[in-house]
C-alpha positions in Angstrom: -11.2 38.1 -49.3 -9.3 40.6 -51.5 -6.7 42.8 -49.9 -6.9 46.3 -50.1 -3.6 46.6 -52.0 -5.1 44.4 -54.8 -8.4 46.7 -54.4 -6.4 50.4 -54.5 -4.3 48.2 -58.0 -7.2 47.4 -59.4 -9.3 50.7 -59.1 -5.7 51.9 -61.0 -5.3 50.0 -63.7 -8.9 50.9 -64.4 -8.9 54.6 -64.1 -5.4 54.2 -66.0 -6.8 52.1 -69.3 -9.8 54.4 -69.2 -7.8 57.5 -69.3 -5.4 55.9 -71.7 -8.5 55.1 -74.1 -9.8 58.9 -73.6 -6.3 59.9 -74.7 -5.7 58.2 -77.6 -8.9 59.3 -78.7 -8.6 63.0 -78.0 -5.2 62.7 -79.9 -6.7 61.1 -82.9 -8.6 64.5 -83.2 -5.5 66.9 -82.7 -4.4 68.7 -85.8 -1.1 67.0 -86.0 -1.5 63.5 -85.8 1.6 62.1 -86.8 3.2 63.9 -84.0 0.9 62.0 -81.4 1.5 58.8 -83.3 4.0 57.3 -80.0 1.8 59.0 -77.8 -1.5 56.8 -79.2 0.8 53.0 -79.9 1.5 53.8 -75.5 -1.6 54.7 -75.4 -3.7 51.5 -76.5 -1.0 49.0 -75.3 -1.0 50.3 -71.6 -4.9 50.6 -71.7 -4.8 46.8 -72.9 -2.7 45.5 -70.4 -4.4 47.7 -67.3 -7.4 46.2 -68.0 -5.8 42.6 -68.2 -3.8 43.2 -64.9 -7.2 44.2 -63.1 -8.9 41.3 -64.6 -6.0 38.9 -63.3 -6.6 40.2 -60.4 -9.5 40.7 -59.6 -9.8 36.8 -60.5 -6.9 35.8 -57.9 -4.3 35.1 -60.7 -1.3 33.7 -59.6 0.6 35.4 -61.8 -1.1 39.1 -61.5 2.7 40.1 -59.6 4.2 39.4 -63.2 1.6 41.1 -65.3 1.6 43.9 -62.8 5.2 44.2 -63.1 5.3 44.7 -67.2 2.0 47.0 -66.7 4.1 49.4 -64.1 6.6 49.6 -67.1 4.5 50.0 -69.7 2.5 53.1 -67.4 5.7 54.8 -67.0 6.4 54.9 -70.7 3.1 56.1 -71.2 2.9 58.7 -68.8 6.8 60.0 -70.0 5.5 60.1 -73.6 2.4 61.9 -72.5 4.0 64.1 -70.1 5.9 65.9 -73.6 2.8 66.2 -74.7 1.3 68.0 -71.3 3.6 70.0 -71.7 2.6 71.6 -75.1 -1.0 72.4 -73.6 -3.0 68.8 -73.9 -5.0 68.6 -71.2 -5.4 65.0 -72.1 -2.3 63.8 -71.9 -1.8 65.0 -69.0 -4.5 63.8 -66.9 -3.5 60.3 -68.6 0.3 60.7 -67.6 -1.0 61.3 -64.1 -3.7 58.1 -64.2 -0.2 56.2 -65.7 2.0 57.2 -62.8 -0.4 56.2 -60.0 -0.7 52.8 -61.7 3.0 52.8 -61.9 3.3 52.7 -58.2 0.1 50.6 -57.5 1.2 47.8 -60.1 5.3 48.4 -58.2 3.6 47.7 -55.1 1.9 44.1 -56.5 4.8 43.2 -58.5 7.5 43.9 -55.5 
């Protein structure tokens, strides 16, 4: 039986990598790309490794405290890069540098 720690990291890393796809997407359609260009590379590499951290655990991986470990510090470099973007009015950024903080401290709480 799973523990509810690995269930709450999980549901996360999802709602993370799915916010971190809608973001990258919104921010391909914003007037100045180039300026988002950071904010979409963080983007697509924390979505990829949110989803591979929920697979690895929702499989029992052994090593899911090491992947969650390098996801937690990928999410915070996402959500920082996002949250400059929050800032400047994009909604999108910052409901993904919110998703990216709570998977922060799920993935902190696997990885410790």
């Amino acid at each position: 039986m799973m523990d509810q720690k690995f269930r709450n990291c999980i549901e996360a890393c999802l709602a993370c990598g799915i916010a971190c796809n809608k973001c990258a997407t919104e921010c391909l359609n914003e007037d100045d790309i180039k300026m988002l260009a950071r904010c979409i590379q963080l983007d697509r590499q924390c979505s990829v490794i949110c989803f591979a951290a929920a697979n690895l655990m929702s499989i029992g991986g052994e090593h899911a405290s090491h992947l969650c470990a390098e996801c937690a510090e990928i999410c915070r470099a996402c959500a920082e890069e996002c949250e400059k973007h929050a800032a400047m009015g994009m909604d999108h950024c910052k409901e993904c540098a919110e998703a990216c903080r709570k998977c922060t401290e799920a993935c902190e709480a696997i990885a410790s």
